[in-house]
N, C-alpha and C positions, 0 to 999 in steps of 0.2 A: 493369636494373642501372645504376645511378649509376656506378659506379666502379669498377677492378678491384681495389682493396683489402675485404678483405672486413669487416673490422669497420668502415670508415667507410662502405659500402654500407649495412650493419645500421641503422646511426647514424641514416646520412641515410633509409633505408627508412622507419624507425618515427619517425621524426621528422615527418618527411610526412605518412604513411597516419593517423599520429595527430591531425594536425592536419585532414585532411580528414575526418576521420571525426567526431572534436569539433563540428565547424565544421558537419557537416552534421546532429549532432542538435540541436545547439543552434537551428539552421536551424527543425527538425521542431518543434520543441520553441515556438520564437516563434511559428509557424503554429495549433499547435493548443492552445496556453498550457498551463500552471505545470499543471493539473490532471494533464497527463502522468505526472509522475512525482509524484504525491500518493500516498499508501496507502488512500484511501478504502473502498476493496474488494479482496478479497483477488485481481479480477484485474488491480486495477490493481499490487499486489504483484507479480504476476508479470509483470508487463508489464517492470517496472522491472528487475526482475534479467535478465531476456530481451536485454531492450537493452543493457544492460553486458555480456552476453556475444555481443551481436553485436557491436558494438564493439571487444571485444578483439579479434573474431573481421578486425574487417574492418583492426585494426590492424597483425595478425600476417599477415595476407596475402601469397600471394605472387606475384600477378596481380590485373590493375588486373579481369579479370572478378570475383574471387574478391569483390575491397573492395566493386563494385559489386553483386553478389550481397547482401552483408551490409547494405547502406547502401538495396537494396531493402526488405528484411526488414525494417529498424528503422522503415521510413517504414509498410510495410504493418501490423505491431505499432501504432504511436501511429494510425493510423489506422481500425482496427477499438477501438483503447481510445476513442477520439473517438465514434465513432457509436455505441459502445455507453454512452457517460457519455451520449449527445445523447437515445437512446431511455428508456434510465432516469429521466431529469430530465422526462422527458416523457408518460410511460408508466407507470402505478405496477403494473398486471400484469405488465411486463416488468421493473421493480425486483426483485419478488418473487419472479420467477422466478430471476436469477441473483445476487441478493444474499442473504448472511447475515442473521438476522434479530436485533438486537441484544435480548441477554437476561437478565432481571430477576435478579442472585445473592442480592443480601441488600435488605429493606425493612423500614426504621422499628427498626432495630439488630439485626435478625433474620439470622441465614443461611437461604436458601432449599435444605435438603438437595437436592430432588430437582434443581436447576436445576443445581447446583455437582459433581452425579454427569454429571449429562445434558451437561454442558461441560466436564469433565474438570480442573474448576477445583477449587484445592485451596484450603479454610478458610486456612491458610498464606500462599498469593497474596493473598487475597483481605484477610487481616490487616499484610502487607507495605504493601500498594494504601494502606490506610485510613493507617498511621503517614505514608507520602511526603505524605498528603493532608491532614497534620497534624490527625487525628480525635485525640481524647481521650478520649470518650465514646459507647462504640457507642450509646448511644441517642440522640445526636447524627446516627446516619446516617441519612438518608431513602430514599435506593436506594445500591445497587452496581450499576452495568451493563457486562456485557463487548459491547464495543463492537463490531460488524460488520468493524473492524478487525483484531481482535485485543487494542484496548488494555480498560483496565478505567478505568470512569469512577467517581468517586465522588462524591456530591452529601450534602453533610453543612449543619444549619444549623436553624434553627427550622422551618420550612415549606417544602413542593416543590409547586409549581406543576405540576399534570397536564397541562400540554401537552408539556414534559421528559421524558415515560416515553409520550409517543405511538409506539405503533407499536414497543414493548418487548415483547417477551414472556414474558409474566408466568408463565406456567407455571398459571396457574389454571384 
Protein backbone atom coordinates (compact mmCIF):
# COMPACT_ATOMS: atom_id res chain seq x y z
CA UNK A 1 0.00 0.00 0.00
CA UNK A 2 1.16 3.46 -1.03
CA UNK A 3 -1.06 5.35 1.28
CA UNK A 4 -3.82 5.08 3.68
CA UNK A 5 -6.17 6.98 1.43
CA UNK A 6 -7.82 4.55 -0.57
CA UNK A 7 -8.62 6.04 -3.81
CA UNK A 8 -5.15 7.72 -4.13
CA UNK A 9 -3.71 4.16 -3.26
CA UNK A 10 -5.78 3.01 -6.39
CA UNK A 11 -4.37 6.02 -8.37
CA UNK A 12 -1.02 5.60 -7.54
CA UNK A 13 -1.42 1.52 -7.68
CA UNK A 14 -2.50 1.45 -11.45
CA UNK A 15 -0.47 4.19 -12.14
CA UNK A 16 2.67 2.18 -11.34
CA UNK A 17 1.88 -1.48 -12.12
CA UNK A 18 0.80 0.15 -15.64
CA UNK A 19 3.68 1.64 -16.24
CA UNK A 20 5.81 -1.23 -15.33
CA UNK A 21 4.05 -3.60 -17.05
CA UNK A 22 4.09 -1.13 -20.42
CA UNK A 23 7.55 -0.67 -19.96
CA UNK A 24 8.27 -4.26 -19.61
CA UNK A 25 6.40 -5.42 -22.91
CA UNK A 26 7.62 -2.87 -24.68
CA UNK A 27 11.02 -4.30 -23.26
CA UNK A 28 9.80 -7.84 -24.78
CA UNK A 29 8.75 -6.50 -27.51
CA UNK A 30 12.46 -4.37 -28.58
CA UNK A 31 14.05 -7.84 -27.92
CA UNK A 32 12.20 -10.03 -30.21
CA UNK A 33 10.88 -7.24 -32.73
CA UNK A 34 7.57 -5.71 -34.38
CA UNK A 35 6.82 -9.23 -35.77
CA UNK A 36 5.37 -9.86 -32.01
CA UNK A 37 2.45 -8.33 -32.32
CA UNK A 38 1.93 -8.67 -36.31
CA UNK A 39 -1.23 -10.92 -37.25
CA UNK A 40 0.55 -12.97 -39.68
CA UNK A 41 -0.90 -16.38 -38.29
CA UNK A 42 -3.70 -16.91 -36.57
CA UNK A 43 -1.34 -17.71 -33.55
CA UNK A 44 0.24 -14.90 -33.75
CA UNK A 45 -3.52 -13.41 -33.42
CA UNK A 46 -3.77 -15.00 -30.22
CA UNK A 47 -0.77 -14.25 -28.97
CA UNK A 48 -1.58 -10.71 -29.15
CA UNK A 49 -4.84 -10.62 -27.34
CA UNK A 50 -3.24 -13.12 -24.72
CA UNK A 51 -0.70 -10.41 -23.87
CA UNK A 52 -3.35 -7.53 -23.49
CA UNK A 53 -4.94 -9.75 -21.08
CA UNK A 54 -1.95 -10.46 -19.18
CA UNK A 55 -1.22 -6.95 -18.96
CA UNK A 56 -4.40 -5.84 -17.74
CA UNK A 57 -3.95 -8.81 -15.61
CA UNK A 58 -0.52 -7.72 -14.21
CA UNK A 59 -2.11 -4.07 -14.11
CA UNK A 60 -4.92 -4.88 -11.73
CA UNK A 61 -2.69 -6.79 -9.57
CA UNK A 62 -2.51 -6.94 -6.25
CA UNK A 63 0.91 -8.35 -5.21
CA UNK A 64 4.02 -7.49 -6.61
CA UNK A 65 4.10 -11.86 -7.03
CA UNK A 66 0.82 -11.65 -8.88
CA UNK A 67 2.43 -8.62 -11.63
CA UNK A 68 5.56 -10.81 -11.68
CA UNK A 69 3.55 -13.93 -12.41
CA UNK A 70 1.78 -11.97 -15.45
CA UNK A 71 5.08 -10.21 -16.72
CA UNK A 72 6.52 -14.03 -16.62
CA UNK A 73 3.68 -15.15 -18.90
CA UNK A 74 3.82 -12.20 -21.43
CA UNK A 75 7.76 -12.85 -21.72
CA UNK A 76 7.11 -16.81 -22.06
CA UNK A 77 4.05 -15.99 -24.82
CA UNK A 78 6.45 -13.70 -27.14
CA UNK A 79 8.99 -16.20 -26.59
CA UNK A 80 7.34 -19.42 -27.77
CA UNK A 81 5.67 -16.89 -30.65
CA UNK A 82 9.70 -16.07 -31.44
CA UNK A 83 10.82 -19.70 -31.87
CA UNK A 84 7.98 -20.76 -33.46
CA UNK A 85 8.07 -17.65 -36.36
CA UNK A 86 12.19 -18.72 -36.10
CA UNK A 87 11.14 -22.57 -36.98
CA UNK A 88 8.50 -21.65 -39.69
CA UNK A 89 10.76 -19.24 -41.65
CA UNK A 90 13.08 -21.99 -41.52
CA UNK A 91 11.13 -25.15 -41.87
CA UNK A 92 8.50 -25.37 -44.50
CA UNK A 93 7.03 -28.93 -42.93
CA UNK A 94 6.78 -27.23 -39.84
CA UNK A 95 4.91 -24.04 -41.66
CA UNK A 96 2.50 -26.40 -42.83
CA UNK A 97 1.98 -27.98 -40.01
CA UNK A 98 0.82 -25.08 -37.93
CA UNK A 99 -0.25 -22.62 -40.55
CA UNK A 100 -3.48 -22.05 -42.59
CA UNK A 101 -3.15 -22.52 -46.00
CA UNK A 102 -4.10 -19.49 -48.04
CA UNK A 103 -7.09 -20.13 -50.40
CA UNK A 104 -8.03 -19.71 -54.06
CA UNK A 105 -12.01 -17.99 -53.87
CA UNK A 106 -12.49 -16.56 -57.18
CA UNK A 107 -10.02 -16.70 -60.53
CA UNK A 108 -10.03 -14.73 -63.79
CA UNK A 109 -13.82 -13.16 -62.75
CA UNK A 110 -15.09 -16.55 -61.60
CA UNK A 111 -16.41 -17.53 -58.07
CA UNK A 112 -14.82 -20.62 -57.03
CA UNK A 113 -18.32 -22.32 -55.36
CA UNK A 114 -16.76 -25.14 -53.70
CA UNK A 115 -13.82 -23.06 -52.12
CA UNK A 116 -16.23 -20.22 -50.86
CA UNK A 117 -18.51 -23.30 -49.14
CA UNK A 118 -15.31 -24.93 -47.79
CA UNK A 119 -14.25 -21.26 -46.21
CA UNK A 120 -17.49 -20.20 -45.05
CA UNK A 121 -16.97 -17.21 -47.28
CA UNK A 122 -19.97 -15.47 -48.62
CA UNK A 123 -20.26 -14.29 -52.61
CA UNK A 124 -21.32 -11.07 -50.52
CA UNK A 125 -17.66 -10.66 -48.67
CA UNK A 126 -16.30 -11.59 -51.29
CA UNK A 127 -18.25 -8.74 -53.62
CA UNK A 128 -17.80 -6.19 -50.64
CA UNK A 129 -13.67 -7.24 -50.89
CA UNK A 130 -13.60 -6.40 -54.78
CA UNK A 131 -15.76 -2.80 -54.63
CA UNK A 132 -12.89 -1.54 -51.42
CA UNK A 133 -10.39 -2.90 -54.22
CA UNK A 134 -11.98 -0.55 -56.65
CA UNK A 135 -12.81 -3.60 -59.32
CA UNK A 136 -15.37 -2.45 -61.90
CA UNK A 137 -15.26 -5.39 -63.91
CA UNK A 138 -15.24 -9.01 -62.49
CA UNK A 139 -13.49 -9.98 -65.53
CA UNK A 140 -10.93 -7.70 -64.48
CA UNK A 141 -10.18 -10.08 -61.45
CA UNK A 142 -7.40 -12.42 -61.69
CA UNK A 143 -7.61 -14.24 -58.20
CA UNK A 144 -9.55 -13.51 -54.83
CA UNK A 145 -7.38 -15.19 -51.91
CA UNK A 146 -8.39 -15.29 -48.27
CA UNK A 147 -5.34 -14.91 -46.74
CA UNK A 148 -3.83 -17.24 -43.92
CA UNK A 149 -4.73 -14.22 -41.88
CA UNK A 150 -8.07 -14.05 -42.29
CA UNK A 151 -7.91 -10.96 -44.70
CA UNK A 152 -9.14 -11.36 -48.38
CA UNK A 153 -6.67 -10.33 -50.90
CA UNK A 154 -7.73 -9.10 -54.25
CA UNK A 155 -5.45 -8.83 -57.37
CA UNK A 156 -7.25 -7.35 -60.31
CA UNK A 157 -5.46 -5.88 -63.68
CA UNK A 158 -4.50 -7.44 -67.07
CA UNK A 159 -2.04 -10.21 -66.11
CA UNK A 160 -1.05 -12.29 -62.67
CA UNK A 161 2.28 -13.36 -62.38
CA UNK A 162 2.13 -17.30 -61.03
CA UNK A 163 4.64 -16.80 -58.35
CA UNK A 164 1.62 -14.59 -56.44
CA UNK A 165 -0.75 -17.68 -56.16
CA UNK A 166 2.40 -20.04 -54.99
CA UNK A 167 1.43 -22.09 -52.29
CA UNK A 168 -2.58 -21.09 -52.78
CA UNK A 169 -4.77 -23.69 -52.69
CA UNK A 170 -6.49 -23.98 -55.50
CA UNK A 171 -9.07 -26.40 -54.81
CA UNK A 172 -8.25 -28.30 -58.01
Amino acid sequence: MFTDITALDALLRGTLLAFIGLSWVVICVRVIGLRAFSKMTSFDFVTTIAIGSLLAGCVQATSWSTMLQAMIAITALLGIQYTLSRNRANHDDFEALIDNTPTLLMRDGEFLESALRRTRTSRGDIIAKLRAANVLQLGDVRAVVLEVTGDISVLHGETLESVLLEGVETGA
